[in-house]
MISE-219619 format. One record per residue (C-alpha): chain; x, z, y. Coordinates in nm, 4 decimals, padded with zeros to 6 digits. Layout:
! MISE-219619
NODE  c        px        pz        py
NODE  A         X         Z         Y
...
***
This chain:
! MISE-219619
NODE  c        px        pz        py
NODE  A   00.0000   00.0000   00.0000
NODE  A   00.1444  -00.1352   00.3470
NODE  A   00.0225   00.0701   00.6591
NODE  A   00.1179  -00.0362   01.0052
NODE  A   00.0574   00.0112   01.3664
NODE  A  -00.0457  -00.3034   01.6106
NODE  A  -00.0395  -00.3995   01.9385
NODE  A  -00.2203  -00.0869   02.1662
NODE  A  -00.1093   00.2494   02.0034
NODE  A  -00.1588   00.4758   02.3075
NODE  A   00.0744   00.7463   02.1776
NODE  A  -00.2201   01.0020   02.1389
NODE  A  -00.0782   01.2178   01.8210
NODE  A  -00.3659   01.2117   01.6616
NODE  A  -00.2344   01.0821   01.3493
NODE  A   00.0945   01.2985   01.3579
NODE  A  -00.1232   01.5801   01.3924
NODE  A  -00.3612   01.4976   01.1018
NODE  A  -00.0928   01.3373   00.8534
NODE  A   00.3234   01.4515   01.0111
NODE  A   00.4391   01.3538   00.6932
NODE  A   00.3732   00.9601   00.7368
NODE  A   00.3246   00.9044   01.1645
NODE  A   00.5418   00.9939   01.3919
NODE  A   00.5071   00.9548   01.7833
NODE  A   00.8449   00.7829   01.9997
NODE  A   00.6961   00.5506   02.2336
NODE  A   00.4374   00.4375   02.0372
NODE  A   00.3541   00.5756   01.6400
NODE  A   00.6047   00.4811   01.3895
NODE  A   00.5102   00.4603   01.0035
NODE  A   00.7063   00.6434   00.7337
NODE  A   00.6303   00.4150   00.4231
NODE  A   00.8224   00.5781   00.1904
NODE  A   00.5593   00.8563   00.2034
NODE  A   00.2345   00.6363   00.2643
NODE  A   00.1836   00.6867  -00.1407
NODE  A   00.1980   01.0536  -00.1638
NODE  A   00.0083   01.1027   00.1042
NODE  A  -00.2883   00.8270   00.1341
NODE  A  -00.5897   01.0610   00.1944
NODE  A  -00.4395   01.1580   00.5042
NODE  A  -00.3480   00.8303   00.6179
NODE  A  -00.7148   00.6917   00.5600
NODE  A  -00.8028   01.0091   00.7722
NODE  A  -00.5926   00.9253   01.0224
NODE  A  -00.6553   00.5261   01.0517
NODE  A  -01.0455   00.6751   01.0713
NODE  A  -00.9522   00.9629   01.3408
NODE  A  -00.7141   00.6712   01.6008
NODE  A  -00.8968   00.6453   01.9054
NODE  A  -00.8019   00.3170   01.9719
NODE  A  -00.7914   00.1496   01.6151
NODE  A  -00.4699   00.0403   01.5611
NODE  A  -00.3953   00.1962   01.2328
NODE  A  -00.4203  -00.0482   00.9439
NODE  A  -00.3883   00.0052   00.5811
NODE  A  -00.3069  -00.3327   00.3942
***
């Protein structure tokens, strides 16, 4: 499973706060893939929670 961020990411934190182990805010959120697997529930829950949409799980 392939998640990545697009064009828009405001930078909120609401996906490093729901799921740390995966997103992590710089200037824009950044993808950990190598823990996408363990930790899918919370990614789903975070794609669901981003304000602005930009969280997508391929």
């Amino acid at each position: 499973m392939n998640v990545k961020i697009e064009d828009g990411c405001i930078a909120c934190g609401a996906c490093e706060s729901i799921c740390d182990a995966v997103f992590t805010i710089e200037d824009v959120a950044v993808v950990n893939q190598a823990a996408v697997a363990d930790n899918i529930d919370c990614v789903k829950e975070a794609a669901d929670a981003c304000p602005v949409g930009v969280i997508v799980i391929e």
